[in-house]
C-alpha positions as a Python dict, from the first residue, in 0.01 Angstrom:
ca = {
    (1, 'X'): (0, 0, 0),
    (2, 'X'): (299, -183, 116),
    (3, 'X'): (504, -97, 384),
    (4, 'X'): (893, -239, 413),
    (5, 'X'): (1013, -302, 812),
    (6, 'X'): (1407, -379, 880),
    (7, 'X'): (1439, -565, 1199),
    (8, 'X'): (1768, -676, 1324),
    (9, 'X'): (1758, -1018, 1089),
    (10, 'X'): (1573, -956, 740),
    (11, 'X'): (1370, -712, 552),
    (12, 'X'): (984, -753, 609),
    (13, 'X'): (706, -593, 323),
    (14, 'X'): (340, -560, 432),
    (15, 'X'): (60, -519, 180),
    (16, 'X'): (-225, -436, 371),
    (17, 'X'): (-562, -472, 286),
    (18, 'X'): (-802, -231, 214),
    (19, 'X'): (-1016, -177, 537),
    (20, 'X'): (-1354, -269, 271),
    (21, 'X'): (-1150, -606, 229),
    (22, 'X'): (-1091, -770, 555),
    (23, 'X'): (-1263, -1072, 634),
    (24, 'X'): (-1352, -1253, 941),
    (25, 'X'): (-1226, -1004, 1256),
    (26, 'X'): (-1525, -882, 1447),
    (27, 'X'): (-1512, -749, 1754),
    (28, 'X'): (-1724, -898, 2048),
    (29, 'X'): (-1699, -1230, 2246),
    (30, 'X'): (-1659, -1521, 1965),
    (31, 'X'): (-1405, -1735, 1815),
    (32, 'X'): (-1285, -1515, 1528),
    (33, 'X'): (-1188, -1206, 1770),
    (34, 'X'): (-975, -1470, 1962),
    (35, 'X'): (-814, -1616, 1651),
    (36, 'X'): (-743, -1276, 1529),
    (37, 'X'): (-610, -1155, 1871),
    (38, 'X'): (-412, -1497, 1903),
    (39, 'X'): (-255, -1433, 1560),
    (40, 'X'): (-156, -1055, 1664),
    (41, 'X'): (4, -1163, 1980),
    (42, 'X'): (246, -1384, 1789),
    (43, 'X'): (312, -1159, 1492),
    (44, 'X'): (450, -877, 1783),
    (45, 'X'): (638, -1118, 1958),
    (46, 'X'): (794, -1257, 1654),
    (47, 'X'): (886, -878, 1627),
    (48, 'X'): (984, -825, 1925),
    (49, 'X'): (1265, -1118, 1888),
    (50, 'X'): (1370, -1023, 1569),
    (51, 'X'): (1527, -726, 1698),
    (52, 'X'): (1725, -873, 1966),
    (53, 'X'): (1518, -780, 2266),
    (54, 'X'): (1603, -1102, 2419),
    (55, 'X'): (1879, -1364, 2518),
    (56, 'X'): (1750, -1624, 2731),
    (57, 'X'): (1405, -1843, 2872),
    (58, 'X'): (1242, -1736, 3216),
    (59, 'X'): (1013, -1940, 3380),
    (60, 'X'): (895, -1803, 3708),
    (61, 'X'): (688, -1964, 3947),
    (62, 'X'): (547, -1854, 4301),
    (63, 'X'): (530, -1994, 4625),
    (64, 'X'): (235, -2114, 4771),
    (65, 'X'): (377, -2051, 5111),
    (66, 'X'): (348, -1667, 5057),
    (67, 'X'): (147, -1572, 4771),
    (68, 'X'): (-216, -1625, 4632),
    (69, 'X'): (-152, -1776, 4305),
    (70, 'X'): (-509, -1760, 4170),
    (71, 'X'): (-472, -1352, 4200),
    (72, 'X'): (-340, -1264, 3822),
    (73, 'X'): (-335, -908, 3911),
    (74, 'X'): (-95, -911, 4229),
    (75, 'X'): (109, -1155, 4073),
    (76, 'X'): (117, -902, 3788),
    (77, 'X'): (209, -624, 3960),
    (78, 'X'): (464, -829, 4201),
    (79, 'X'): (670, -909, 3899),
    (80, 'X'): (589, -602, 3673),
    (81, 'X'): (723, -383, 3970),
    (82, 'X'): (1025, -608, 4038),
    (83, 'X'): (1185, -584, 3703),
    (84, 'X'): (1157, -263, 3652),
    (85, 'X'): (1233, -99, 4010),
    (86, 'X'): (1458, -386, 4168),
    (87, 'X'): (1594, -545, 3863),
    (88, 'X'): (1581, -263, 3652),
    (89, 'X'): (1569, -489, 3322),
    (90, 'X'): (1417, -312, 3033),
    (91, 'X'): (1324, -601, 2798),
    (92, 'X'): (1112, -840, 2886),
    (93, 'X'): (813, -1039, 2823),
    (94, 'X'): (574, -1278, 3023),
    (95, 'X'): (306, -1530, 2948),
    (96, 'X'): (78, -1664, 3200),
    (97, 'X'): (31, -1987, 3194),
    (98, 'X'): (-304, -2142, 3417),
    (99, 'X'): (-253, -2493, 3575),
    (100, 'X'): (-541, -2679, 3643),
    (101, 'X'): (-583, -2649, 3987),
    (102, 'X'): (-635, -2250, 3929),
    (103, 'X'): (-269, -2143, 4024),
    (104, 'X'): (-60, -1891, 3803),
    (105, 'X'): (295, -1907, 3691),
    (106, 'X'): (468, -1719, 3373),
    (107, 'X'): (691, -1782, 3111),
    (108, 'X'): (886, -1552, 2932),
    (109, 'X'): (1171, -1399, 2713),
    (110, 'X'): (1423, -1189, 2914),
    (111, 'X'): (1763, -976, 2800),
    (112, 'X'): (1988, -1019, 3083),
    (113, 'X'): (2335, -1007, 3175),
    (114, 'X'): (2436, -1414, 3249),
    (115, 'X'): (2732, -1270, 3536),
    (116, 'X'): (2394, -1193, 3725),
    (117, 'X'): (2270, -1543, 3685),
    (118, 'X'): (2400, -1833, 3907),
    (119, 'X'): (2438, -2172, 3698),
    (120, 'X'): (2188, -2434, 3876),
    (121, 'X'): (2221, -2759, 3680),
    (122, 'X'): (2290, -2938, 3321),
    (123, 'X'): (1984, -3118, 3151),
    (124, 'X'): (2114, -3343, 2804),
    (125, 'X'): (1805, -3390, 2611),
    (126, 'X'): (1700, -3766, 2435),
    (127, 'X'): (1865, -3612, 2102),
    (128, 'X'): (2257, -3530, 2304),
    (129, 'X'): (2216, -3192, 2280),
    (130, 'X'): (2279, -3018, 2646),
    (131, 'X'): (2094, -2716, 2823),
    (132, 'X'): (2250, -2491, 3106),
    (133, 'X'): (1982, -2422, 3346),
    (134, 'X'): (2031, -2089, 3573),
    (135, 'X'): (1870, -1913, 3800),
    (136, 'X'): (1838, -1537, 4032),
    (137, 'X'): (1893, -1609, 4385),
    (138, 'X'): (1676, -1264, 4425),
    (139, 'X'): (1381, -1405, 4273),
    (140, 'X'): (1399, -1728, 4432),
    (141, 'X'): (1335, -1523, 4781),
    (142, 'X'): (1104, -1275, 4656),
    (143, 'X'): (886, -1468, 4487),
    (144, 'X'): (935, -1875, 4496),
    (145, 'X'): (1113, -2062, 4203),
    (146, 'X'): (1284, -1924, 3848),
    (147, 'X'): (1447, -2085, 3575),
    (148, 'X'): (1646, -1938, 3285),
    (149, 'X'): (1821, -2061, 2987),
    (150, 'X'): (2029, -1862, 2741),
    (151, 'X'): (2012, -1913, 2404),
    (152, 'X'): (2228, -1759, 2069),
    (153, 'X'): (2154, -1400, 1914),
    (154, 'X'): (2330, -1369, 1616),
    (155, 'X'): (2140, -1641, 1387),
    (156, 'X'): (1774, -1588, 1341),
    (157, 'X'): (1687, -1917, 1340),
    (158, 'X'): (1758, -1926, 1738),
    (159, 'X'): (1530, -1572, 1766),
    (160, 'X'): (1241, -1803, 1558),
    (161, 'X'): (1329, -2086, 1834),
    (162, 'X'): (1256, -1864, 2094),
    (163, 'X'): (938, -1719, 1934),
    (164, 'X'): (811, -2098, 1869),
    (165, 'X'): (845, -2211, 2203),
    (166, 'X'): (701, -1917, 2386),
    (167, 'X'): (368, -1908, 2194),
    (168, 'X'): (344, -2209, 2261),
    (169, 'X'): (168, -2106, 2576),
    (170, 'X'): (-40, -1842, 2385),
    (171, 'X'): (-417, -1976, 2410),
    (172, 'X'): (-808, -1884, 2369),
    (173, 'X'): (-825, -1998, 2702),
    (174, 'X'): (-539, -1790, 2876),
    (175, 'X'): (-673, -1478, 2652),
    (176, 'X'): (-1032, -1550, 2811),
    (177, 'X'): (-893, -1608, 3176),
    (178, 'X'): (-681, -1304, 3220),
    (179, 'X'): (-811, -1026, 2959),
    (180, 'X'): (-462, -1070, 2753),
    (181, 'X'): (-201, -1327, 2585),
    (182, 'X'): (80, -1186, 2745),
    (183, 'X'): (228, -830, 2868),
    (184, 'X'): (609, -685, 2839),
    (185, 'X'): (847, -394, 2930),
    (186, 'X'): (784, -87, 2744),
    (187, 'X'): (945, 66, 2492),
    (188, 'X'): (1113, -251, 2360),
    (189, 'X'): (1295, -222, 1979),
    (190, 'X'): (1045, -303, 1707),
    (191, 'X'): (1035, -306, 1311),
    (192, 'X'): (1184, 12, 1157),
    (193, 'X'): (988, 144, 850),
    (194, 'X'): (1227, 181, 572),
    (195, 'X'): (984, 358, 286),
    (196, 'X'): (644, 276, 158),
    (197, 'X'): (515, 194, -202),
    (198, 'X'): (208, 341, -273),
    (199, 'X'): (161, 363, -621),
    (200, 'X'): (-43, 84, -784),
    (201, 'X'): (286, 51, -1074),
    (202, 'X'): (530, 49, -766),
    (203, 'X'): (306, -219, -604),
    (204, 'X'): (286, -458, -944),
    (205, 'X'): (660, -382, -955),
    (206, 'X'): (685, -524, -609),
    (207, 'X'): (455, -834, -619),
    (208, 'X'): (694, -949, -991),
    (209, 'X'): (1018, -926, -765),
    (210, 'X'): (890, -1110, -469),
    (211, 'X'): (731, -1394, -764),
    (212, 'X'): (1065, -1376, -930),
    (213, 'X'): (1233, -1454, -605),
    (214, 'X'): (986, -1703, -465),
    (215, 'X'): (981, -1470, -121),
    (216, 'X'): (829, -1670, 190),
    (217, 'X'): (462, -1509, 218),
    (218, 'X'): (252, -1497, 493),
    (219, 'X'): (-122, -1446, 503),
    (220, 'X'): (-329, -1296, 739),
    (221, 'X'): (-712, -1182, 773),
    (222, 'X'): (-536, -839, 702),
    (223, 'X'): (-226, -811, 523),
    (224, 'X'): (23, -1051, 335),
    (225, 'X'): (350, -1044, 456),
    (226, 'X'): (697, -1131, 266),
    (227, 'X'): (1052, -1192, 419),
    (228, 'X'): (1297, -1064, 213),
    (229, 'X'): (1726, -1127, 242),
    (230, 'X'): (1894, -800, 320),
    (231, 'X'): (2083, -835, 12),
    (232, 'X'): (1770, -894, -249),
    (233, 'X'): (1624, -609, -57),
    (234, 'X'): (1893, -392, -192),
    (235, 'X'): (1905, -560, -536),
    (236, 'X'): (1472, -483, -561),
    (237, 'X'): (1553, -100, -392),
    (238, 'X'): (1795, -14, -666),
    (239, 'X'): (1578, -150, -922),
    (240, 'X'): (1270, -51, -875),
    (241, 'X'): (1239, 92, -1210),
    (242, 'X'): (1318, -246, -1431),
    (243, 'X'): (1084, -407, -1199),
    (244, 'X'): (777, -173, -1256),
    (245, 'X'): (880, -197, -1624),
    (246, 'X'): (887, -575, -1593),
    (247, 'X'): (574, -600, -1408),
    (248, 'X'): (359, -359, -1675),
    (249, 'X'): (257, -628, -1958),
    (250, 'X'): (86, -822, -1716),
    (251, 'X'): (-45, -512, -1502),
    (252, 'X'): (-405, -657, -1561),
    (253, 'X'): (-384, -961, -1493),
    (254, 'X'): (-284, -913, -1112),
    (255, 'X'): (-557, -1006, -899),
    (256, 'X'): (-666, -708, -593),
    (257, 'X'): (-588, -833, -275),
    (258, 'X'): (-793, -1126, -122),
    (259, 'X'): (-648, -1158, 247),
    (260, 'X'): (-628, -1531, 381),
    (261, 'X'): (-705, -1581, 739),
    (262, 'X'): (-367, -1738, 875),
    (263, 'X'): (-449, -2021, 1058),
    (264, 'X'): (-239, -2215, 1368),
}
């Protein structure tokens, strides 16, 4: 079956495996459960940017002074509770990052309104380009240090920008230390299902549009994945018919699915 998602950018089309043909995900303590979990935790936070949740970078560090920076959990809750009762920010996401010496800070993607920020300094990387660096007096004396940086929502390629430099962070390691990748607000915006193909015709129909148009795949231990233009999604949608026909003569010569594990 394949499944088509409209985010805020593109059209996305999932053909999932049949659960009798994935490979490599086992549950239990070992490598492949932490690849598989590593690739999940990207694909939703590639989803959650794609639909806008976000505007800016958030780094956020605590003090020393007043907290105990080895204890995830309170530093957790501490932050979980302060966006959503004090802040009262509704989209958010935050990655823990561990330092060496056992201390905790996070970094993140945040939506929030820059008239609430205070502008701290200007950094000009080696390339010329320059980066406003702000910052929440509030969090500064709740919690220790904070750094934000706004970036463009319109374009997707600045939403992929963000997505690339947070998961960054993402690691085996963090995933083993603290029992997750990362942890957000809830109820964020995510992928809208726009129909379903089901039929094995309207599936071969599918596959010869996305070969015709070279769409970007991706592969996965479960499912291949295509990104398709809003406007060939509309050109495949009302023509599905000429591209079942098209895709019949060579109906048995399409190979069943044989998932890929994606690898990073």
């Amino acid at each position: 079956m394949i499944q088509i998602f409209a985010n805020s950018y593109e059209y996305k089309a999932i053909w999932t495996a049949p659960a009798g043909n994935r490979q490599g995900v086992k549950h239990g303590k070992n490598n492949t459960f932490s690849k598989f979990s590593l690739s999940r935790a990207k694909s939703k936070i590639r989803e959650y940017a794609l639909n806008k949740n976000f505007n800016a970078f958030c780094t956020f560090t605590f003090s020393p002074r007043d907290w105990d920076r080895s204890d995830f959990n309170a530093c957790k809750k501490a932050i979980t509770e302060y966006m959503y009762r004090d802040m009262k920010l509704t989209s958010w996401l935050l990655v823990p990052e561990l330092h060496k010496d056992g201390s905790i800070h996070f970094h993140g993607l945040i939506y929030i309104d820059k008239k609430k920020c205070t502008y701290g300094y200007t950094k000009v990387s080696d390339k010329g380009v320059s980066f406003q660096h702000y910052y929440l007096p509030c969090i500064n004396e709740k919690f220790g240090r904070n750094d934000i940086q706004f970036f463009e929502t319109e374009g997707k390629l600045a939403a992929i920008g963000a997505v690339t430099y947070i998961c960054k962070y993402l690691s085996k390691d963090v995933f083993t230390a603290f029992g997750l990748s990362y942890f957000c607000a809830r109820n964020m915006k995510t992928n809208i299902l726009w129909c379903k193909i089901e039929s094995r015709r309207a599936v071969d129909g599918f596959v010869a549009f996305a070969k015709a148009h070279n769409l970007r795949e991706y592969h996965t231990s479960h499912y291949t994945s295509f990104d398709i233009p809003e406007d060939l999604f509309f050109e495949y949608f009302d023509n599905q018919e000429y591209w079942e026909e098209k895709a019949c003569p060579c109906h048995s010569n399409i190979k069943s699915f044989e998932p890929v594990q994606l690898k990073f």
